[in-house]
DSSP file (Angstrom, degrees, kcal/mol; ACC not computed):
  #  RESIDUE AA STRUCTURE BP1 BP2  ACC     N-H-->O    O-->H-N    N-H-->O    O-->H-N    TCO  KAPPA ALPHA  PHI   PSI    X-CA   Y-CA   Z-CA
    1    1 A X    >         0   0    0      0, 0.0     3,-1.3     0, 0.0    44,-0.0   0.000 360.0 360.0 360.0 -23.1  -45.2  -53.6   43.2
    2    2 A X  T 3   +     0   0    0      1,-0.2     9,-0.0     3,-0.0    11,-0.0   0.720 360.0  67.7 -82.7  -4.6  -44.9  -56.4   46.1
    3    3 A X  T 3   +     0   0    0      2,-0.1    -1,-0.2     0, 0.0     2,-0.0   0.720  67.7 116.3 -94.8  -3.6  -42.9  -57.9   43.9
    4    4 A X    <   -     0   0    0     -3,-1.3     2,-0.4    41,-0.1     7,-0.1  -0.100  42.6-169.5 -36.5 135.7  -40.2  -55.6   43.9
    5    5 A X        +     0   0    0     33,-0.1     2,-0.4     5,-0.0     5,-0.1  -0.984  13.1 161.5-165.1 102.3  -36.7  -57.2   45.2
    6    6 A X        -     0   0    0     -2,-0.4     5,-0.1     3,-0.2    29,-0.1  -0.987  30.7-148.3-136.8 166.2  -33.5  -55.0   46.1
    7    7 A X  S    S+     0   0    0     -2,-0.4    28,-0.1    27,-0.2    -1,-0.1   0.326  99.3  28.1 -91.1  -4.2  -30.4  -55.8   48.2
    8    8 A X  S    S+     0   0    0      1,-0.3    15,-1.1    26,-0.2     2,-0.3   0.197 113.3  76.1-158.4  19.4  -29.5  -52.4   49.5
    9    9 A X  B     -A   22   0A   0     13,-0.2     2,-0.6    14,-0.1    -1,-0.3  -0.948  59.2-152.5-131.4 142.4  -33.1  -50.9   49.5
   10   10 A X        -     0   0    0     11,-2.5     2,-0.5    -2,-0.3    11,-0.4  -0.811  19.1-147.4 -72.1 112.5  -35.9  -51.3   51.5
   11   11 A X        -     0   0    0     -2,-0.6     2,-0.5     9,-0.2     9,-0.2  -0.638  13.7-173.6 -85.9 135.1  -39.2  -50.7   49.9
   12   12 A X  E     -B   19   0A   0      7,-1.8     7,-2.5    -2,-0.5     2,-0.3  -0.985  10.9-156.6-141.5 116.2  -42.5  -49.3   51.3
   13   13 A X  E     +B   18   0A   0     -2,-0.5     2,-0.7     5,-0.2     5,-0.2  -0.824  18.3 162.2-100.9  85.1  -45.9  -48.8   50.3
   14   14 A X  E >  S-B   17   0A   0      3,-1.4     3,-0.9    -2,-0.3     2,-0.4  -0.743  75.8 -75.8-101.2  79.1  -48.6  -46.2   51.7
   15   15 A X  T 3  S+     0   0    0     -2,-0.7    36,-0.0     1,-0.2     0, 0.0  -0.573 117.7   6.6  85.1-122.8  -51.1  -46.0   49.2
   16   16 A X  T 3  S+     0   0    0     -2,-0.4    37,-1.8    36,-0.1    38,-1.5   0.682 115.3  97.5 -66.0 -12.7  -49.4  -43.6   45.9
   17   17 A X  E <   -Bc  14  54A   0     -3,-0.9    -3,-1.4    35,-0.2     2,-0.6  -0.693  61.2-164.7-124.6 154.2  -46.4  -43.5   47.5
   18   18 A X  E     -Bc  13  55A   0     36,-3.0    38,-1.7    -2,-0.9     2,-0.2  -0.898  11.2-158.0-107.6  90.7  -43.3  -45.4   47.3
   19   19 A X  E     -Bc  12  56A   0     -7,-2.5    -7,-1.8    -2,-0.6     2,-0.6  -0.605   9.8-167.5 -50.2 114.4  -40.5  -45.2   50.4
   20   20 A X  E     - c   0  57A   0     36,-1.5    38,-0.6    -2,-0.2     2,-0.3  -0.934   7.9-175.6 -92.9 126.8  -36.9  -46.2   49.4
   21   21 A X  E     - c   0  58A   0     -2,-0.6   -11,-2.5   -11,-0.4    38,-0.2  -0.964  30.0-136.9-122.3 142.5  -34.6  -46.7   52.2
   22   22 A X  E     -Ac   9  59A   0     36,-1.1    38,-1.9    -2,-0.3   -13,-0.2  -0.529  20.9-162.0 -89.2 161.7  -31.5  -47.3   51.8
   23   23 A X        +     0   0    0    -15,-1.1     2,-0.1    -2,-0.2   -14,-0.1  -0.196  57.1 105.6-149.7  36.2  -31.0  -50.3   54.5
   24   24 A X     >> +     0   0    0    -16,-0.2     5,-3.5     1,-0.2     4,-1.5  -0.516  28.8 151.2 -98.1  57.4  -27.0  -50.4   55.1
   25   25 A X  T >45 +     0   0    0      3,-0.3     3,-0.6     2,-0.2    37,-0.3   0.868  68.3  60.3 -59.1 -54.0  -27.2  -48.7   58.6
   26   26 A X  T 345S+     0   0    0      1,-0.3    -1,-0.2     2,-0.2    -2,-0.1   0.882 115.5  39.1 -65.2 -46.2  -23.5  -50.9   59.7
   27   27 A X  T 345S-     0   0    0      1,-0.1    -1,-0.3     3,-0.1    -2,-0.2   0.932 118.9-107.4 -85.5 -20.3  -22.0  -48.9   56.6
   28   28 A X  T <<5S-     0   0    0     -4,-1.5    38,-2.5    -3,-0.6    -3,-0.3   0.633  76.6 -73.3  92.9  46.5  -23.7  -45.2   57.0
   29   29 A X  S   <S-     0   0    0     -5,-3.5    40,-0.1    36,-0.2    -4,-0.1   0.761  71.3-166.5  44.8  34.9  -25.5  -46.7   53.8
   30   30 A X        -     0   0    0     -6,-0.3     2,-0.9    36,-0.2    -1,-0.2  -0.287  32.4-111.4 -50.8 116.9  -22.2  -46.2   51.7
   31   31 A X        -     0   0    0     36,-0.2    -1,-0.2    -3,-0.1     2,-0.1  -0.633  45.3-171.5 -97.9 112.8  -23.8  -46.8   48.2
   32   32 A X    >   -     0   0    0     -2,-0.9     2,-4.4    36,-0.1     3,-4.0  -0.528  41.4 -81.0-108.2 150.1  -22.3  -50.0   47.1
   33   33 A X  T 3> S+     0   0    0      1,-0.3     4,-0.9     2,-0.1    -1,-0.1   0.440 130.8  61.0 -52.1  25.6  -22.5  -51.8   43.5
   34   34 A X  H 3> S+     0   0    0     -2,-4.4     4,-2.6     2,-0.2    -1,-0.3   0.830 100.8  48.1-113.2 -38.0  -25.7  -53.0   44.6
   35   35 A X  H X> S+     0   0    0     -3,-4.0     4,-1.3     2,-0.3     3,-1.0   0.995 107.8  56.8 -37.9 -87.3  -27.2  -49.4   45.0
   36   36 A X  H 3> S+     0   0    0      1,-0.3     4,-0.7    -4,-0.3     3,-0.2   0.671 117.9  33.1 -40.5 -53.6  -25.8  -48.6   41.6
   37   37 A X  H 3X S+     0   0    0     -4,-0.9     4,-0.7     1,-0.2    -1,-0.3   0.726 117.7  44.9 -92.5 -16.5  -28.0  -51.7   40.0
   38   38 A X  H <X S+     0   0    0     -4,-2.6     4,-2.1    -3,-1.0     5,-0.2   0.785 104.2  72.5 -85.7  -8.8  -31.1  -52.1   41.9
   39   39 A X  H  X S+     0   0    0     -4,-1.3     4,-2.8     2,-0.2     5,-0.2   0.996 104.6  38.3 -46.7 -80.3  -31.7  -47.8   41.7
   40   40 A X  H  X S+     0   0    0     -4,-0.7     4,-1.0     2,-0.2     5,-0.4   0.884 109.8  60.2 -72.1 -27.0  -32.5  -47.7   38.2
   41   41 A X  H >X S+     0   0    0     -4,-0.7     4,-4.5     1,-0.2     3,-3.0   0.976 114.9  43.1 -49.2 -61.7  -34.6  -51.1   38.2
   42   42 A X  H 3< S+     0   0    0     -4,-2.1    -2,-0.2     1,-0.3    -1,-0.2   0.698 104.0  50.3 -38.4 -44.8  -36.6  -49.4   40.4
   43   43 A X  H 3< S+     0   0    0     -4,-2.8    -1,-0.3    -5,-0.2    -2,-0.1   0.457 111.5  54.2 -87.4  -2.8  -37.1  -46.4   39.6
   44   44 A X  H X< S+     0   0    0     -3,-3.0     3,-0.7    -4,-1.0     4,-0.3   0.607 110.7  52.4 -95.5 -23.6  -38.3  -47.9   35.7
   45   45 A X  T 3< S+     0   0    0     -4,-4.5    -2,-0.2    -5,-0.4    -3,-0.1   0.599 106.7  47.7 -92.8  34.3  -40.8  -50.2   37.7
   46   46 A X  T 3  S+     0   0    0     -5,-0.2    -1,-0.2    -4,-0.1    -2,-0.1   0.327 110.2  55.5-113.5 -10.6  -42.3  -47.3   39.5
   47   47 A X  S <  S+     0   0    0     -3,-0.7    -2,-0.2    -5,-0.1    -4,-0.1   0.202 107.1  51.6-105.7  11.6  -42.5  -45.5   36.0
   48   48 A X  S    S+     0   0    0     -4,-0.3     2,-0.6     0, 0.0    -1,-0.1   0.230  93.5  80.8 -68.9 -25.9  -44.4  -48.5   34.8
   49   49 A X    >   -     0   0    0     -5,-0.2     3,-2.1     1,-0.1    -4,-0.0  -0.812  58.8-170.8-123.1  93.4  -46.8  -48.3   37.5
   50   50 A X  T 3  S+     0   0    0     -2,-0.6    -1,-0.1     1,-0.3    -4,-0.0   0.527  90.2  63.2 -55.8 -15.2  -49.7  -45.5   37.0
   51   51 A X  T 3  S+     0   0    0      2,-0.0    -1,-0.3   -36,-0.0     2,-0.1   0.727  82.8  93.4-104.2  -8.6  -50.9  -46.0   40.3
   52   52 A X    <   +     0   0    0     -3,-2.1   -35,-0.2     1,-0.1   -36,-0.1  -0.565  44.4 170.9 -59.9 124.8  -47.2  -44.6   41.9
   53   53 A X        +     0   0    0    -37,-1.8    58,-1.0     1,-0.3     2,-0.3   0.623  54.2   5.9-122.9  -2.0  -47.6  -41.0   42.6
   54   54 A X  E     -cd  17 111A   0    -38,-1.5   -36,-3.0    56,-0.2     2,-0.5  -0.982  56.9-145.7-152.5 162.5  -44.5  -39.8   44.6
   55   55 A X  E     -cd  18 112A   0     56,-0.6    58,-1.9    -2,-0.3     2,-0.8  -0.987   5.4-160.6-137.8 124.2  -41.3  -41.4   45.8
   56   56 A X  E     -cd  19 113A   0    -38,-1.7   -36,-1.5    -2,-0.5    58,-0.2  -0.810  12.7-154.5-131.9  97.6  -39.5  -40.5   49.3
   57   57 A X  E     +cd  20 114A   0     56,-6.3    58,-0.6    -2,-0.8     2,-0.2  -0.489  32.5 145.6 -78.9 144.2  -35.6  -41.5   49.3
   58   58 A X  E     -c   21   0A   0    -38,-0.6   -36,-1.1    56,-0.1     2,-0.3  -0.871  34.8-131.8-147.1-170.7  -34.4  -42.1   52.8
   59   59 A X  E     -c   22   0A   0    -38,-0.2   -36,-0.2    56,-0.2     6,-0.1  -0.948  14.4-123.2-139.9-179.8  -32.0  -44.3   54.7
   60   60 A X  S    S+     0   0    0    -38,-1.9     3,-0.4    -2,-0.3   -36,-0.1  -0.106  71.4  21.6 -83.4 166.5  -32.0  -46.3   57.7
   61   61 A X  S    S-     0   0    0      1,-0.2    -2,-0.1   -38,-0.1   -35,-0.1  -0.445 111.2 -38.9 108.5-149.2  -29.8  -46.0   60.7
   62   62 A X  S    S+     0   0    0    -37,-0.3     2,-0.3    -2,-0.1    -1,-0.2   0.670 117.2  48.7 -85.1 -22.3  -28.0  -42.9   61.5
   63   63 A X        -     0   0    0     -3,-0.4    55,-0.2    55,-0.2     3,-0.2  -0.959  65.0-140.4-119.2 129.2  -26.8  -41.3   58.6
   64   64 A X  S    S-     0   0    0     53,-2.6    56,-0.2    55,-0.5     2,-0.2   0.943  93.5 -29.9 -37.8 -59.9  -28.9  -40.5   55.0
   65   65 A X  B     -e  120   0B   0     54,-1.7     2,-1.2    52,-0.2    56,-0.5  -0.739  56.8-162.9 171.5  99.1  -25.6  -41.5   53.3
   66   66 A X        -     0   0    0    -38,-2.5     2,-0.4    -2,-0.2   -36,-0.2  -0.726  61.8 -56.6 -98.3 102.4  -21.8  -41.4   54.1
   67   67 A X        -     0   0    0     -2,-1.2    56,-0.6    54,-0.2     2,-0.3  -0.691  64.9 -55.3  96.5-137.4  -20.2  -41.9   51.3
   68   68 A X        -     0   0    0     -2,-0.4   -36,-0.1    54,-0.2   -38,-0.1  -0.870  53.3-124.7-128.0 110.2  -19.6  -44.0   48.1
   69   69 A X    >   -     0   0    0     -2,-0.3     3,-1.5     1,-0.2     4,-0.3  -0.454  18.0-138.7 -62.1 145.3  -18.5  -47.4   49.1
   70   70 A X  T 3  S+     0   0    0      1,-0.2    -1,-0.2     2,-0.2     3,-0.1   0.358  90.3  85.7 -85.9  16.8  -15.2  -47.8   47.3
   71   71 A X  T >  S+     0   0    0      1,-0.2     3,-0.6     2,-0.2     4,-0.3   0.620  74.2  76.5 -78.2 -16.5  -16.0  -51.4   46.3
   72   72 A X  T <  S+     0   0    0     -3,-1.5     3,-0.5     1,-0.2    -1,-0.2   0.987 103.0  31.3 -56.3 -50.4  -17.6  -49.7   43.5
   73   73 A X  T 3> S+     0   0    0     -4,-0.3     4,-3.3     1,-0.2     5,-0.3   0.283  88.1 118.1 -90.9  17.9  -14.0  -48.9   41.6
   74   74 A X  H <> S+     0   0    0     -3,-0.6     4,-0.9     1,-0.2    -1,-0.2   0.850  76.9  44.1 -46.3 -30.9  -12.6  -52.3   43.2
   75   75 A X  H  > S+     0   0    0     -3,-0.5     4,-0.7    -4,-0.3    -1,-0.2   0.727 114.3  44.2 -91.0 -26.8  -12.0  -53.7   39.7
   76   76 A X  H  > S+     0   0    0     -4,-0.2     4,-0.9     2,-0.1    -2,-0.2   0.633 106.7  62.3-104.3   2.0  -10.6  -50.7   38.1
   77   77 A X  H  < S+     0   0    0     -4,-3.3     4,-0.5     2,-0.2    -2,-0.2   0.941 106.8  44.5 -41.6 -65.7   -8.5  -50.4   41.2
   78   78 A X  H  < S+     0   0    0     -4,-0.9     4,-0.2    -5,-0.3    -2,-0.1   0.836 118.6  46.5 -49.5 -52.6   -6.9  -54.0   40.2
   79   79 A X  H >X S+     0   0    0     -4,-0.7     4,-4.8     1,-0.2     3,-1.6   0.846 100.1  59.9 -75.1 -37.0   -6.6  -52.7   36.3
   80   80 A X  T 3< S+     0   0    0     -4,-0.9     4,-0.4     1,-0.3    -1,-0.2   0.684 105.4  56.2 -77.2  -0.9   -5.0  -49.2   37.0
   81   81 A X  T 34 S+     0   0    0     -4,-0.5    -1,-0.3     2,-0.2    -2,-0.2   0.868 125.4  23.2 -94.4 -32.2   -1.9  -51.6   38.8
   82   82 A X  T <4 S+     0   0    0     -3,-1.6    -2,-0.2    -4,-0.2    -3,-0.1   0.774 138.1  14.9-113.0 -70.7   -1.6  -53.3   35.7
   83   83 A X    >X  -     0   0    0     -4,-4.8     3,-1.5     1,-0.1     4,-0.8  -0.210  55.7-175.6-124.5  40.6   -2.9  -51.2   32.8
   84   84 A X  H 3> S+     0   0    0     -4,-0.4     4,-1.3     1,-0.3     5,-0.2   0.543  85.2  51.9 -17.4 -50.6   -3.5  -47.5   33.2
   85   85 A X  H 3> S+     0   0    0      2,-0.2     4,-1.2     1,-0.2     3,-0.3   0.903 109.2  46.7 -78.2 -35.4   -4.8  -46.8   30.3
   86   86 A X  H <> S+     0   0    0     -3,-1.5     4,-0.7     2,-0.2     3,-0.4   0.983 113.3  58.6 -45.5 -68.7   -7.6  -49.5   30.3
   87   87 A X  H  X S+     0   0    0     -4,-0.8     4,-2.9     2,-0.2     3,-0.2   0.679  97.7  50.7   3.0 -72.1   -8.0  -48.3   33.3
   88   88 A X  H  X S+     0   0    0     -4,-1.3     4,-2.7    -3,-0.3    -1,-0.2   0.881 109.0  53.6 -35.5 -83.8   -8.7  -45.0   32.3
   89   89 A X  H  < S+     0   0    0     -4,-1.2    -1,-0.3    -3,-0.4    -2,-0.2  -0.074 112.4  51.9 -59.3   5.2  -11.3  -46.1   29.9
   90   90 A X  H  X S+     0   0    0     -4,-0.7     4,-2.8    -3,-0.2     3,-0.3   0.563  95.2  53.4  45.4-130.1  -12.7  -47.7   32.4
   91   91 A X  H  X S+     0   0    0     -4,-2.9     4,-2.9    -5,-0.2    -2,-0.2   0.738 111.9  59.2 -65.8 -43.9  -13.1  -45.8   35.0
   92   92 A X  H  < S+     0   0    0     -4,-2.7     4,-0.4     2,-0.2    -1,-0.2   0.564 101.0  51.5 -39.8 -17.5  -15.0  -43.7   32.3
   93   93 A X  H >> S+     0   0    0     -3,-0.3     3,-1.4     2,-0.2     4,-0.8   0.877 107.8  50.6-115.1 -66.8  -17.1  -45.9   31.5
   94   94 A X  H >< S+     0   0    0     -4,-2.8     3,-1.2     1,-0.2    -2,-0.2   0.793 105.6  56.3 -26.1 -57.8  -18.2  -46.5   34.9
   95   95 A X  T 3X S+     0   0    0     -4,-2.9     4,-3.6     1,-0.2    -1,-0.2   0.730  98.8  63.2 -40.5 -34.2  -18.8  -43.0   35.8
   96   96 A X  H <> S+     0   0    0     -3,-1.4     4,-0.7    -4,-0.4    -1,-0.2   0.689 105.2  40.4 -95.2  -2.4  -20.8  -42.9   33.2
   97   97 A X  H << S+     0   0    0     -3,-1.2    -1,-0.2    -4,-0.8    -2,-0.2   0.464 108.2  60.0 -95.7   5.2  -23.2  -45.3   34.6
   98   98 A X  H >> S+     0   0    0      2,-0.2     3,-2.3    -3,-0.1     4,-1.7   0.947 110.0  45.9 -64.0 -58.0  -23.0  -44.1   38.1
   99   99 A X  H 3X S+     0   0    0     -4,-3.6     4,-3.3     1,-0.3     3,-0.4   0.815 112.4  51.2 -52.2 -59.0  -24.3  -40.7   36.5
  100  100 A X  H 3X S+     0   0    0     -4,-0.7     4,-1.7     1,-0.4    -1,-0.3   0.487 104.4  54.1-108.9 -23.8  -26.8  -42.5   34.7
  101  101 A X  H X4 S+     0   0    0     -3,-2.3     3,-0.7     2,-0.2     4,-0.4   0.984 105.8  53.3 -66.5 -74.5  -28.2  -44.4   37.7
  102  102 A X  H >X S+     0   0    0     -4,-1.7     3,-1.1    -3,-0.4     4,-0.9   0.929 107.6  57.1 -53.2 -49.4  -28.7  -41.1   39.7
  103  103 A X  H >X S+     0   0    0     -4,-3.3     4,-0.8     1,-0.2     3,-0.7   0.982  85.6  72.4 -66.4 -30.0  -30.8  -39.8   36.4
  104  104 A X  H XX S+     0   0    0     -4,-1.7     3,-3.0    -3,-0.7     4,-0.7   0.826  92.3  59.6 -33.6 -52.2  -33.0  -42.5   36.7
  105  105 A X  H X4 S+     0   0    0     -3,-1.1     3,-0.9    -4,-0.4    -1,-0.2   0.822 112.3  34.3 -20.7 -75.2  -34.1  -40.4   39.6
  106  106 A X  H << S+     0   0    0     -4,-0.9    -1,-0.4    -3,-0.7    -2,-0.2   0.285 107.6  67.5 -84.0  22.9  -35.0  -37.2   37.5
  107  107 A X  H << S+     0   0    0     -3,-3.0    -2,-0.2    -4,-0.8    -1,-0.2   0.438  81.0 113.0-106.3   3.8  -36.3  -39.3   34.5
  108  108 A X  S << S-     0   0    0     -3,-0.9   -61,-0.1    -4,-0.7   -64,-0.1  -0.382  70.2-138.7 -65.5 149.1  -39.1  -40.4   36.9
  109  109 A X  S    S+     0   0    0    -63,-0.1     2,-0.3     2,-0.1    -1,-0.1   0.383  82.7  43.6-104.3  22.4  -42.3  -39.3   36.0
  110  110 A X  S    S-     0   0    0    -56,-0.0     2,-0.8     0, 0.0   -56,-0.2  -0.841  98.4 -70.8-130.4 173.7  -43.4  -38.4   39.5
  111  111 A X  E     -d   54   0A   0    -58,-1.0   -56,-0.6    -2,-0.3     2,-0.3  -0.785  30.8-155.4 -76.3  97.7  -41.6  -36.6   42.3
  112  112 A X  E     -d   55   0A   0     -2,-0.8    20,-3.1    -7,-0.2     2,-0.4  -0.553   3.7-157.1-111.3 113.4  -39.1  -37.6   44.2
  113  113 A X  E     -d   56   0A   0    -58,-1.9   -56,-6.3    -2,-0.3     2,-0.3  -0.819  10.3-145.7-102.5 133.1  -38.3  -36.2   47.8
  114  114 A X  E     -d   57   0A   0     19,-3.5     2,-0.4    -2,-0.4   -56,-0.1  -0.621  16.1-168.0 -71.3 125.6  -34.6  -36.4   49.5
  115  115 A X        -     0   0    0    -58,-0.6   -56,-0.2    -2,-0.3    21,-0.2  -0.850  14.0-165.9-119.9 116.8  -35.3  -36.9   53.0
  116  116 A X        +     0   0    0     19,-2.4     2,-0.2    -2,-0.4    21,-0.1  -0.038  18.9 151.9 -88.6-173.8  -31.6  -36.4   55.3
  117  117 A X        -     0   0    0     24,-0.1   -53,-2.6     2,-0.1     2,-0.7  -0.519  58.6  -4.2 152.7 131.4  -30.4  -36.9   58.3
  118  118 A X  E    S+f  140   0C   0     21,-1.0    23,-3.0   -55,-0.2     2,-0.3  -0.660 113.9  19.6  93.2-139.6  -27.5  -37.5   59.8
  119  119 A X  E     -f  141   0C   0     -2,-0.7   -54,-1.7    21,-0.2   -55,-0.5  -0.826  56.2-179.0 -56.3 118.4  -24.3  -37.8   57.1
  120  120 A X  B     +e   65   0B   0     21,-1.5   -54,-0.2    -2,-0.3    23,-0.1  -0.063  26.3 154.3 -67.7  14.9  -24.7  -36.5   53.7
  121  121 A X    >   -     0   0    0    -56,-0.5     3,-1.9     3,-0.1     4,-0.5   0.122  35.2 -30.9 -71.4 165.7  -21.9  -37.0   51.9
  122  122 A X  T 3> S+     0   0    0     21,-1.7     4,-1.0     1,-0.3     3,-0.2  -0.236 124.5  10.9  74.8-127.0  -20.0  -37.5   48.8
  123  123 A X  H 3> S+     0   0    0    -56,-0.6     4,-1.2     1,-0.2    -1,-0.3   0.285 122.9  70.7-102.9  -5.1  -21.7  -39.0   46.2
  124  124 A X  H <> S+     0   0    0     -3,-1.9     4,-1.1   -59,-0.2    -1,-0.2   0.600  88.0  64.8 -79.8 -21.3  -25.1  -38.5   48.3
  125  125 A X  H  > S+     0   0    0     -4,-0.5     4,-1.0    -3,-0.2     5,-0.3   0.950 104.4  42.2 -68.9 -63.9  -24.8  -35.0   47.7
  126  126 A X  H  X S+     0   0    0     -4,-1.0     4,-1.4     1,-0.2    -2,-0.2   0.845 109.3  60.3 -71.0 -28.5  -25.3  -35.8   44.0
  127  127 A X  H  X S+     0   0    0     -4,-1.2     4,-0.9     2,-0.2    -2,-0.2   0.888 107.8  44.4 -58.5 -39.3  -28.2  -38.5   44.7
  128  128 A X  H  < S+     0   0    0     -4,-1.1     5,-0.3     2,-0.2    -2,-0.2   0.617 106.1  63.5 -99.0   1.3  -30.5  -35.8   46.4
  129  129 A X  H  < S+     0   0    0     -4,-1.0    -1,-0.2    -5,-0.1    -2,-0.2   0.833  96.5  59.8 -85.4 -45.1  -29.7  -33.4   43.7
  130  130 A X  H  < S+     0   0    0     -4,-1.4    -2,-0.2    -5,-0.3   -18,-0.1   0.720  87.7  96.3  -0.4 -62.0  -31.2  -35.6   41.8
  131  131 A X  S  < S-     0   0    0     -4,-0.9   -18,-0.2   -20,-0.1     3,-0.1  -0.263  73.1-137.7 -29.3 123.3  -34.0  -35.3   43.6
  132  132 A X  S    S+     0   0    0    -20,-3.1   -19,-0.1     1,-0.3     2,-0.1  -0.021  98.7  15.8-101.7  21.0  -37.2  -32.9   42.7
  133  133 A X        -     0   0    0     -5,-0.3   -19,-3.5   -21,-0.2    -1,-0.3  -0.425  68.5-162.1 145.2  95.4  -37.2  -32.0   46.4
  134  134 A X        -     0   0    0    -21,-0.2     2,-0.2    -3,-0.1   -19,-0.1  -0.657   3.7-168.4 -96.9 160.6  -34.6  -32.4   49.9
  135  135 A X        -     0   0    0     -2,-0.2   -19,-2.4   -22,-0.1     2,-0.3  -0.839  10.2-157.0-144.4 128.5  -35.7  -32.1   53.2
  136  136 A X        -     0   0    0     -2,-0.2     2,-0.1   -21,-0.2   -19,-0.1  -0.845  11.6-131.8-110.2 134.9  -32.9  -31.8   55.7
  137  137 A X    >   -     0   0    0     -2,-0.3     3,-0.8   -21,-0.1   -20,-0.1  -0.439  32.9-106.0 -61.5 151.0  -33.2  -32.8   59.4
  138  138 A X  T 3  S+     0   0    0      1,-0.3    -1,-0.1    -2,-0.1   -21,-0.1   0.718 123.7  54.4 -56.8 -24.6  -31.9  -30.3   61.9
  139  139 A X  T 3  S+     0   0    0    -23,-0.1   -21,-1.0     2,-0.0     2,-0.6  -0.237  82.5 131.4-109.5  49.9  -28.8  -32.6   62.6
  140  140 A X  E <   +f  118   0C   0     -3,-0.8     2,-0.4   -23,-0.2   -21,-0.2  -0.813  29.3 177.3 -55.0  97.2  -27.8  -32.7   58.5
  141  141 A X  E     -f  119   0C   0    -23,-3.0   -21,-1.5    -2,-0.6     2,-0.3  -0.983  10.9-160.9-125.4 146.9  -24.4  -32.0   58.0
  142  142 A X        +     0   0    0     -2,-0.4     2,-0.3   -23,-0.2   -21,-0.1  -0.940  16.0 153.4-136.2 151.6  -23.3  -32.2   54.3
  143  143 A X        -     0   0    0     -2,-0.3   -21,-1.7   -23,-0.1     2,-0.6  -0.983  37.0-121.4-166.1 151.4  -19.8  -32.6   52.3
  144  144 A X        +     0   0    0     -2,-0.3     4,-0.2   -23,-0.2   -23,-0.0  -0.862  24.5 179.4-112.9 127.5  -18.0  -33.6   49.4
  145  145 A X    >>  +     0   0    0     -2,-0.6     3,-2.3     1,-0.1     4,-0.7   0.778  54.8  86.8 -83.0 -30.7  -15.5  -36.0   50.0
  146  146 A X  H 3> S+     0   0    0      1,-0.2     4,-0.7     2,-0.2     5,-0.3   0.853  71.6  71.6 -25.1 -65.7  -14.0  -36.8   46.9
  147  147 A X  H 3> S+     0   0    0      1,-0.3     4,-2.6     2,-0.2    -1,-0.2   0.787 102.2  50.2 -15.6 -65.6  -11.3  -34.2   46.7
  148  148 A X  H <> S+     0   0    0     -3,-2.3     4,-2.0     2,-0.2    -1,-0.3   0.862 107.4  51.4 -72.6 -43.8   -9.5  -36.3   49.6
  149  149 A X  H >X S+     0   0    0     -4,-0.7     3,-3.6     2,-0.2     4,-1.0   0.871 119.2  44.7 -38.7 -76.7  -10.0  -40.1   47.2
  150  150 A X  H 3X S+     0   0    0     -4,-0.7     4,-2.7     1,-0.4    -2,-0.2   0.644 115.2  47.2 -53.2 -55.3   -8.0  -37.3   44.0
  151  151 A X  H 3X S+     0   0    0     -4,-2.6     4,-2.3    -5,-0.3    -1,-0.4   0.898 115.1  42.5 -81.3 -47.9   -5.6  -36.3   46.6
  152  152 A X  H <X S+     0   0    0     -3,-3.6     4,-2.4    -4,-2.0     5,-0.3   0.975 122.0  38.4 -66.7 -46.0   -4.7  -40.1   48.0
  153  153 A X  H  X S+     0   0    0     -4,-1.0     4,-2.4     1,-0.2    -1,-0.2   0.897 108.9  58.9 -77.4 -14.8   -4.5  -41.7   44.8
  154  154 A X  H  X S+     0   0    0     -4,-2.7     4,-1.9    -5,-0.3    -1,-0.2   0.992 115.6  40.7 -74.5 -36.8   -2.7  -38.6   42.9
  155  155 A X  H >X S+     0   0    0     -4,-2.3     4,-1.7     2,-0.2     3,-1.5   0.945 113.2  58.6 -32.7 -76.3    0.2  -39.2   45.9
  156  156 A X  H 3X S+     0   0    0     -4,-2.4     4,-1.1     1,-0.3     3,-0.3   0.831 113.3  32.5  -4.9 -87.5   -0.2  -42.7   45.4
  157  157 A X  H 3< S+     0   0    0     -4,-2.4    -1,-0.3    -5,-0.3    -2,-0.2   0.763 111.4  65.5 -49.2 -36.6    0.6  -42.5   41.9
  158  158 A X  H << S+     0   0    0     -4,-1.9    -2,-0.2    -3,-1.5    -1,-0.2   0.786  94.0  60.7 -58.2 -44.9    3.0  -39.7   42.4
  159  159 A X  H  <        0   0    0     -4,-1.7    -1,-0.2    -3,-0.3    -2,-0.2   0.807 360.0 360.0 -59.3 -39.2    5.3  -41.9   44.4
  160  160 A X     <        0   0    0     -4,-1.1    -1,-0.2    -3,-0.1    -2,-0.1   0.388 360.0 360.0 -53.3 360.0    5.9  -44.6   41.4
């Protein structure tokens, strides 16, 4: 376990249990492509490891999580100027390893507790459903953001 290595979580060990924090406090811990690949390494080598018996997402700062950094679709941003329909196909393709990141989460074979605070948003909303377990702090405010990305780029696009 000490050997464990991410870029956008901190890890913490008290005895069976395993502390995630997400450790972008400067961003509201805006889960950025680095989230999306160290999540599921993690969460198969705590599902290697018989002596893990619970897992407690958190993050640092002020906020559990505002947002989805949007550096994640920076590359099918680039395409969709270009190609749309690659694009398209894509952006599918992505999604479908966002989702697939966040199950790592329920394919664990211990429990995993949400703990909030702060910002909840977006694409955090769907991490701590994930989750076998939230606990929201009194100052927890939660939303989905998305809508407003659908709304800028359908304009966006609209305008062309």
């Amino acid at each position: 376990m000490d050997e464990l290595q991410s870029t956008f979580f901190r890890i913490f060990r008290n005895g069976a249990v395993v502390t995630l924090e997400m450790n972008r406090p400067e961003k509201a811990n805006g889960m950025s492509p680095d989230f999306w690949e160290d999540l599921p390494k993690l969460t198969d080598a705590f599902n290697s490891d018989p002596s893990v018996r619970c897992v407690i997402l958190s993050g640092a700062g002020k906020h559990f999580s505002g947002v989805m950094d949007l550096n994640t679709f920076a590359d099918i941003n680039l395409l969709l100027e270009k190609e749309p329909g690659r694009a398209a196909y894509a952006l599918r393709d992505l999604i479908k390893r966002l989702q697939d990141s966040l199950s790592s989460l329920e394919r664990l074979r211990v429990p995993v507790i949400a703990v909030t605070h702060g910002a909840c948003l977006g694409g955090a909303i769907d991490l701590i459903t994930a989750c076998d377990m939230r606990i929201a702090s009194e100052d927890t405010s939660f939303g989905i953001e998305e809508i407003h990305i659908g709304m800028i780029l359908m304009k966006k696009s609209a305008l062309k």
